[in-house]
C-alpha positions in Angstrom: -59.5 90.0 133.6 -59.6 93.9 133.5 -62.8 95.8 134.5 -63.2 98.6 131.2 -66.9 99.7 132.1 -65.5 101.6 135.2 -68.5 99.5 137.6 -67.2 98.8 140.7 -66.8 95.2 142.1 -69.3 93.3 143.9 -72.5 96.4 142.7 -75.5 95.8 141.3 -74.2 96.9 137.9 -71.6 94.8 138.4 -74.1 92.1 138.3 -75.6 93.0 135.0 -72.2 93.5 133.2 -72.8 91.4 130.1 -70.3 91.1 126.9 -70.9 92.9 124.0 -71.1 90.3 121.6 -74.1 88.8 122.9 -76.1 91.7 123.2 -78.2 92.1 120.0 -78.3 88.3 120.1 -80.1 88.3 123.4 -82.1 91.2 122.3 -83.5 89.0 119.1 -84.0 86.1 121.9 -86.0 87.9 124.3 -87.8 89.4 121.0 -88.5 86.6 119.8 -86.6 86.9 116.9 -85.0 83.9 114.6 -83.2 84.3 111.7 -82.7 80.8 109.0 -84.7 78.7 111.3 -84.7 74.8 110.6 -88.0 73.3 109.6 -89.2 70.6 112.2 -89.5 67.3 111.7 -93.2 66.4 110.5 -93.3 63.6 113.0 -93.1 65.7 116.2 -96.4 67.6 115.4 -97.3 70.4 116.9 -94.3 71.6 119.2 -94.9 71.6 122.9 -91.1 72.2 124.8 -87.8 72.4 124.1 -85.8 71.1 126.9 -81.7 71.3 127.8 -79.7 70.8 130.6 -76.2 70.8 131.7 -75.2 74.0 129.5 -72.0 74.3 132.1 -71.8 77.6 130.9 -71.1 77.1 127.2 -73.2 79.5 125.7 -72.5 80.4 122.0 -73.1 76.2 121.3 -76.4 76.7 123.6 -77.7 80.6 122.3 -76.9 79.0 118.1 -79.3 76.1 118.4 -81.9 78.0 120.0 -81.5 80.8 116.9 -81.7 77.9 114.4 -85.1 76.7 115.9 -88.6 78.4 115.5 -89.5 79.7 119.2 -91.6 77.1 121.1 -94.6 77.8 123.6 -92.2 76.4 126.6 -88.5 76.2 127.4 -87.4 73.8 130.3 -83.8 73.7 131.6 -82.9 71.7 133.7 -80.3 72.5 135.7 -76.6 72.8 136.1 -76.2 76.2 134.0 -72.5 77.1 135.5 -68.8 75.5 136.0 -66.6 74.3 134.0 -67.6 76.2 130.7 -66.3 80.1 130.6 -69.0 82.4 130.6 -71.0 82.5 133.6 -73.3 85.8 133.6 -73.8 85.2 130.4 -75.2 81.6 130.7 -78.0 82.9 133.4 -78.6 86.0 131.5 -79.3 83.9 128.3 -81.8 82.1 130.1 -83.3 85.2 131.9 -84.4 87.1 128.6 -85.3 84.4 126.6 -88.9 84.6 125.3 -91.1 82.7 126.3 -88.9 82.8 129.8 -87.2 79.7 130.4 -88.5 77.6 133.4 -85.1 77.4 135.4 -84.8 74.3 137.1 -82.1 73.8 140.1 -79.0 71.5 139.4 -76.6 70.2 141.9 -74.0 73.0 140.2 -76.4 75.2 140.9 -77.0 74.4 144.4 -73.5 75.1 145.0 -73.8 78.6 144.0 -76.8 79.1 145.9 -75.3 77.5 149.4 -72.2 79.5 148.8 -74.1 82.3 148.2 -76.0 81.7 151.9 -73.0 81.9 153.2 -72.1 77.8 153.8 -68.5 77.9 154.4 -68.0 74.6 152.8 -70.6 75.0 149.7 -68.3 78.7 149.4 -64.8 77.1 149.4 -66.0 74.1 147.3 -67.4 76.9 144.8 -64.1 78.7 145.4 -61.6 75.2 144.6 -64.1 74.6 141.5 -63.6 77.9 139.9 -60.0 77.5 140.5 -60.0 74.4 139.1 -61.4 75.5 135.5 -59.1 79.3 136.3 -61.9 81.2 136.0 -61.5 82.4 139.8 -60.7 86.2 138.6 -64.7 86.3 137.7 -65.3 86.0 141.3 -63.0 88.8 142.5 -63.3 91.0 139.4 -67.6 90.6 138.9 -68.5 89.4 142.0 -66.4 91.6 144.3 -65.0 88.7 146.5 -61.3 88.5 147.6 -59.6 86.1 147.6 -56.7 87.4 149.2 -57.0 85.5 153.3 -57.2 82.2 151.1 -53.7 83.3 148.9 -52.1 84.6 152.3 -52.9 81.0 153.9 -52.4 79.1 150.9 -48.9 80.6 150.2 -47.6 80.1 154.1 -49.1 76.5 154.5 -49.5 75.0 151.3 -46.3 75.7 149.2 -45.3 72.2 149.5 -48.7 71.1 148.2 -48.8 67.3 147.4 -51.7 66.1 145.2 -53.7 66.2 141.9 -54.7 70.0 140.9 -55.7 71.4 137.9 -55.3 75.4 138.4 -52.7 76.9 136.1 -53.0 79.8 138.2 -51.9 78.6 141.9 -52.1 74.9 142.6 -51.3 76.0 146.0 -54.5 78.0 146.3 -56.6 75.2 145.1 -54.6 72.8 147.0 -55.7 75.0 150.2 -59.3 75.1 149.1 -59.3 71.7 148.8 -57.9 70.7 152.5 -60.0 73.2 153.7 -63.2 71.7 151.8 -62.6 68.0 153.1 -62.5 69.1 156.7 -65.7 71.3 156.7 -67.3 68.3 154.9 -66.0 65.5 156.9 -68.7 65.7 159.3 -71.6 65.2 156.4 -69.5 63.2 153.7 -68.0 60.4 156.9 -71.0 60.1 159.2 -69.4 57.2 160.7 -66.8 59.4 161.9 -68.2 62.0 164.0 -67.3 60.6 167.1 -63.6 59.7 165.7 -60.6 61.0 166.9 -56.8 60.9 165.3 -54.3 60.0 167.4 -50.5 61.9 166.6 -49.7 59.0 164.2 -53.0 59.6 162.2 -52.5 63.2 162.1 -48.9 62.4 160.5 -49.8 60.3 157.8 -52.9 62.6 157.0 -50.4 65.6 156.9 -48.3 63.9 154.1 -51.3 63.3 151.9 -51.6 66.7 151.6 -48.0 68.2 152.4 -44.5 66.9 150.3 -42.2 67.3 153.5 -44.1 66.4 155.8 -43.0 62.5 154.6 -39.9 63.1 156.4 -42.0 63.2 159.7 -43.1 59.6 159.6 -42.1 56.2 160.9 -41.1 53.5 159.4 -44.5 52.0 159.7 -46.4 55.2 158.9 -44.5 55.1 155.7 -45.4 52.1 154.7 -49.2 52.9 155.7 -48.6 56.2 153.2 -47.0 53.9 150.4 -50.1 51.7 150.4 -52.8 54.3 150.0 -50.3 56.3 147.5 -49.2 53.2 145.6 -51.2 52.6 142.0 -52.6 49.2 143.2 -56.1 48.8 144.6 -56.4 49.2 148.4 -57.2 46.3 150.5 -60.4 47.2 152.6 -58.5 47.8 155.6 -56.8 50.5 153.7 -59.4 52.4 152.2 -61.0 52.2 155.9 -58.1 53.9 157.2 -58.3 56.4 154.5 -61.9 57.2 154.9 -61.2 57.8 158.7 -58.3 60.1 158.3 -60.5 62.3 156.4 -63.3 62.2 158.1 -61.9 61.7 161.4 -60.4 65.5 161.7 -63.6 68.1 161.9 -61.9 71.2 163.7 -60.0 74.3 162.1 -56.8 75.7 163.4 -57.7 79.5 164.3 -56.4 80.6 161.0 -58.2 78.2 158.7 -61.7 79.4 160.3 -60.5 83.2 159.4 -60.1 82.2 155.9 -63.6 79.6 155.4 -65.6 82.8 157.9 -63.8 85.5 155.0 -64.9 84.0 152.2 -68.7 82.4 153.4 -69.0 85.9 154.7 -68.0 87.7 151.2 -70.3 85.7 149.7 -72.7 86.4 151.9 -72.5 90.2 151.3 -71.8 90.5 147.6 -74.9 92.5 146.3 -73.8 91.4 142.4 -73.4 87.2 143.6 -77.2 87.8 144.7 -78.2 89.1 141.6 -76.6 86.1 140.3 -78.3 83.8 142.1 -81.5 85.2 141.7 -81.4 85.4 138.0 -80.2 81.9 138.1 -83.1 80.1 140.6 -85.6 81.4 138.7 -88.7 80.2 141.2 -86.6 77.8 142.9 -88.2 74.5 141.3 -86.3 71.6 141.1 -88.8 69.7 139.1 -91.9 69.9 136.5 -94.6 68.4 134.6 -95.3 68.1 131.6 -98.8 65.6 131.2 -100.4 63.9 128.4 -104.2 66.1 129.5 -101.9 68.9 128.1 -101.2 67.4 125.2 -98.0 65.5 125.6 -96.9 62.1 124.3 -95.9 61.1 127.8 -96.8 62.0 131.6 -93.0 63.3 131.6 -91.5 64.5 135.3 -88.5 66.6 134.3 -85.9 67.4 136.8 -82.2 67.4 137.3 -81.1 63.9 138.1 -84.0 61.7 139.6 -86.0 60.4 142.0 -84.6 59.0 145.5 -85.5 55.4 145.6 -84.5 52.6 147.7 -82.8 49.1 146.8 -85.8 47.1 146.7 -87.8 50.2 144.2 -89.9 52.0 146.8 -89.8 55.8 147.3 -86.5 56.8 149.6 -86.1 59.6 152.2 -84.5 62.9 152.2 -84.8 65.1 155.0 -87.7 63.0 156.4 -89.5 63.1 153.1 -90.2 61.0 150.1 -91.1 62.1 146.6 -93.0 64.8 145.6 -93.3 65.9 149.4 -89.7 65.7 149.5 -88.7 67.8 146.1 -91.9 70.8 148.0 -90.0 71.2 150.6 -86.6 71.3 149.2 -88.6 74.3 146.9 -89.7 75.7 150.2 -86.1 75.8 151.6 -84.4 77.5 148.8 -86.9 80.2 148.2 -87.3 80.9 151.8 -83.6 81.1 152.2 -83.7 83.6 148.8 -86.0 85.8 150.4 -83.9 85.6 154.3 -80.8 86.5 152.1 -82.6 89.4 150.3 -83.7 90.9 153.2 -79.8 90.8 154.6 -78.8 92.0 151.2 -81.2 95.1 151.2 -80.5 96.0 155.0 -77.6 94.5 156.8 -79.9 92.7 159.1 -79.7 89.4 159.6 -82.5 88.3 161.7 -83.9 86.1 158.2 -80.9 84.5 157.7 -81.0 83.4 161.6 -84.5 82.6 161.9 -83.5 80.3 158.6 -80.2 78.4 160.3 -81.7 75.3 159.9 -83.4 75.5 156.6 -79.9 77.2 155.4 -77.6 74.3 156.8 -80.4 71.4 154.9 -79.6 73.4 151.9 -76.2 72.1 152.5 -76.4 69.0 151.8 -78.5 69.8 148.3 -75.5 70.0 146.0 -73.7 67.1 146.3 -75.1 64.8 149.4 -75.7 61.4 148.1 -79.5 60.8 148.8 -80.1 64.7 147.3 -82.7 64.3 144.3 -80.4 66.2 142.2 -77.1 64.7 142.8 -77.5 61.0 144.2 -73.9 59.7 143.9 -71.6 59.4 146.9 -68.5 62.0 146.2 -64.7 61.3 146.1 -63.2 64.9 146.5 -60.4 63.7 148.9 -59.5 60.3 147.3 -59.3 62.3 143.8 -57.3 64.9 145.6 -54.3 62.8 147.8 -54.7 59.8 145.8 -54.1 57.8 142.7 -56.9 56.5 140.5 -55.6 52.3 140.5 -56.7 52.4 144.0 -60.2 52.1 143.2 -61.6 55.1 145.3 -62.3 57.7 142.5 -65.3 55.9 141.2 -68.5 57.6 143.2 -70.6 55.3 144.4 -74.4 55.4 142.7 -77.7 55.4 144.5 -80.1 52.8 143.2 -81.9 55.2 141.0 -78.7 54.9 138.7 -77.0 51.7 140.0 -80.4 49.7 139.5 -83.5 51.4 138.2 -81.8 53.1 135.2 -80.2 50.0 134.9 -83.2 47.5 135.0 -84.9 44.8 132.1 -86.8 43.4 135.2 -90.9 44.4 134.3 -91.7 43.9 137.9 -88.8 46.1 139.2 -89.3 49.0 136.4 -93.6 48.9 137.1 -93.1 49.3 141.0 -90.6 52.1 140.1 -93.2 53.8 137.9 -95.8 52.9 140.2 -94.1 54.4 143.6 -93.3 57.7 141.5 -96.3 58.3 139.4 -98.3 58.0 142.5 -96.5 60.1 144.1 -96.3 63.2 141.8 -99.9 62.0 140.2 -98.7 60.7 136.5 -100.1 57.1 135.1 -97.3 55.0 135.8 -98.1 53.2 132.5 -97.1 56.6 130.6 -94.8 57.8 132.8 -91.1 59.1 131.5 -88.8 60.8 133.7 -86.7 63.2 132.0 -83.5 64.6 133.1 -79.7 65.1 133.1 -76.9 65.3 135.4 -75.1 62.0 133.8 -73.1 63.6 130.5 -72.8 61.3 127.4 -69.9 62.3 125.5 -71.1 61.3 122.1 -73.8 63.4 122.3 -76.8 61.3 122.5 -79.8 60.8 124.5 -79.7 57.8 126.7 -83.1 55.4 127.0 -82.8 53.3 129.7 -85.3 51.3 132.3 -87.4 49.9 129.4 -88.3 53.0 127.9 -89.3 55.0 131.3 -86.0 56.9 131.8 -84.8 59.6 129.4 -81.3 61.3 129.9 -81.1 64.5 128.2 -77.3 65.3 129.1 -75.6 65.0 125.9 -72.3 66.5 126.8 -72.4 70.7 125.7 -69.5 71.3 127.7 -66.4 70.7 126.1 -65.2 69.2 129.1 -67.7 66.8 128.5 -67.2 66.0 124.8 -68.6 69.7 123.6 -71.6 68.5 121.7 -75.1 69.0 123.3 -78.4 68.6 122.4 -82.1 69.6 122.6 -84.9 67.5 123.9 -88.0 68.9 121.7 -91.1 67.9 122.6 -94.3 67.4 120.3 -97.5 66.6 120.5 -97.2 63.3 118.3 -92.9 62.4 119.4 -90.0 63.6 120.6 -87.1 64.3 119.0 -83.4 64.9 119.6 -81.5 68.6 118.2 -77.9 68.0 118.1 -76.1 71.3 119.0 -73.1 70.3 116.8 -74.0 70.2 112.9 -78.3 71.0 114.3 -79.6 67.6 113.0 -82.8 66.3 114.3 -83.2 62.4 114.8 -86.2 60.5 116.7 -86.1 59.7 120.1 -86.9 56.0 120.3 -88.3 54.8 123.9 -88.5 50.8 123.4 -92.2 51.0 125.1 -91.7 47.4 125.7 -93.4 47.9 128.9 -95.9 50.7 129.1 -99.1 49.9 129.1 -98.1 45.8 131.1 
């Protein structure tokens, strides 16, 4: 990617760069312009909300079905507005300008911009691996100002003879470094059960190969045949996969010149005026969640967020960071806008008192984007068994908390009401009424998802192409809802199956 505005990396103006062809279309947004608008359907009444999530940074698909619909008093996202898709200023600049403003909810992909932007080495080298990944790693150094350079040094000395699955066309050696590097900062968080675990020389061998072609001429006969088990295309026996899950989560320590490269880039992160303008424009307020209630003349007492509500096995409200529901998703608001306003104050004078005084807030933060009791992620990841192995050994697959594995899931009346009950309490909706609303699980077809007897509505609908490239709209009326297909912008009911509202 070639700079032709003559703005130099990592300034404020760098920040704002914004492509040319979607200039006088965001003008008409934020005027409130639309052109060859679509009538509604009569059955929605008057509209309330128009709701989307997971835009992953496909914006023409998102910016035309906005222009094909007549502006509506609110607009919800909910989260996940970056990765994967190829346009990433542009996706939180769409949002910024739109008129009325969009209320910007946080997504787990969003989280990870905002910890890498804190400066959490392993939220940054994640962020790093996942641009990489999609090769759209030049918008960091060419927009954002952020070398890369300490990781390419590292990566081409150590990681030449990379062994594993990598999808960057542009060095599978630098995302095979980000990726090592990534696993070990997380092995404390991701394998609890390991902290206190050491690898002995034999562990450290067979680890090595996973990651490193010729270091399988280093092992023993019987550290070979270890290796061939957890690299063979048959499903590990347990003892296997428990062997695996220690030698990743068993080595926490960096070599003196793998800290130098995680301190580089959580520090250029850290300092990169434009990334904070980023940011900013792309927390909005920092909400994770919000309300939309039948006293305000909606069909539903909907709770909108990104992914869900913590719950436990047996249906009752579930902790995170000592909290449960609505005092849970407060305080992770507190958090992030707190640790907004401790990185502004860095940004705008180089002191760092905030960002100190905010350790501990900053390092809960961490485990937003992807821990597995996080409200907005709540699955159990698999970056090193997608990495080192192969996908017949049945590690890939990431585990579900019971809000998907069960509640989503349910027929049961008595399961579904003590759902609605625990979480309508909680945030003050009528259980009997109450429909969550929210993304984070993509549907490739392109359709809504109605699950847990009529309670649970998933919005993601696939916009990114990675995810089937279709998309759609959740618009809300006074009298229905009803579902805007991004693709060929058809409207079709959204049918809830109220089998149990109201029992």
């Amino acid at each position: 990617m070639v700079r032709t505005n003559g703005v130099a990396p990592g300034t404020e103006k760098a920040a704002m760069t914004l492509p040319k062809k979607y200039r006088e279309r965001f003008i008409n947004l934020h005027r409130g312009v639309r052109t060859n608008t679509l009538p509604l359907p009569r059955s929605l009444g008057q509209p309330l909300a128009l709701v989307a999530t997971d835009a992953h940074g496909e914006v023409n698909r998102y910016l035309t079905g906005l222009e094909r619909l007549p502006v509506f008093p609110l607009g919800i996202d909910l989260g996940d507005k970056l990765d994967r898709g190829p346009e990433p200023l542009a996706a939180n600049h769409m949002l910024e300008v739109a008129n009325p403003p969009v209320h910007r909810l946080v997504g787990n992909h969003d989280a990870m911009w905002v910890g890498a932007g804190l400066g959490i080495p392993r939220l940054a080298i994640e962020l790093v691996r996942w641009l990489m990944r999609y090769n759209e790693q030049d918008f960091l150094v060419n927009e954002m100002g952020i070398s890369l350079q300490p990781l390419q040094d590292f990566a081409e000395k150590c990681f030449a003879d990379a062994r594993g699955h990598y999808k960057a066309k542009i060095s599978k050696p630098m995302e095979a470094a980000a990726t090592y590097l990534r696993i070990t900062a997380e092995a404390a968080y991701r394998f609890p059960e390991h902290r206190g675990t050491e690898l002995d020389q034999s562990d450290l061998r067979v680890r090595r190969a996973l990651f490193h072609n010729t270091a399988l001429a280093d092992l023993t006969a019987g550290e070979k045949d270890t290796f061939d088990r957890l690299t063979g295309k048959a499903k590990l026996e347990e003892r296997d996969a428990s062997y695996f899950y220690r030698l990743m989560g068993g080595l926490k320590e960096f070599t003196e010149e793998e800290q130098a490269v995680m301190d580089h880039i959580a520090d250029a992160f850290r300092r990169s005026h434009a990334f904070f303008q980023l940011i900013e424009c792309m927390v909005g307020r920092g909400d994770i969640y919000t309300t939309l209630r039948m006293s305000e003349g909606a069909p539903f007492d909907m709770l909108l967020t990104h992914a869900g509500v913590p719950i436990t096995a047996e249906g009752h409200l579930a902790e995170f960071n000592g909290k449960k529901g609505k005092e849970a998703f407060a305080e992770i608001e507190n958090d992030i806008r707190k640790a907004i306003i401790a990185w502004r104050w860095f940004i705008e004078t180089g002191d760092s008192a905030l960002l100190e005084a905010d350790a501990e807030v900053i390092d809960r933060l961490g485990e937003l984007a992807w821990g597995e009791d996080s409200p907005i992620y709540m699955r159990r990841m698999q970056t090193a068994a997608r990495a080192v192995l192969e996908e017949e050994t049945g590690l890939y697959k990431e585990p579900e908390g019971p809000f998907f594995s069960q509640w989503t899931k349910s027929e049961d009346p008595q399961f579904i009401h003590r759902v609605c009950r625990e979480i309508g309490s909680s945030f003050g909706l009528d259980p009997r009424r109450l429909l969550i609303v929210h993304g984070h699980k993509p549907n490739e077809q392109g359709k809504f998802v109605v699950r847990a007897g009529g309670h649970d509505l998933n919005i993601d609908a696939g916009t990114a192409e990675s995810y089937g490239g279709n998309g759609a709209f959740l618009l809300v009326g006074t009298n229905a809802l009803s579902q805007f297909a991004l693709n060929d912008h058809s409207f079709s009911p959204v049918e809830l199956n109220l089998e149990y509202f109201g029992q």
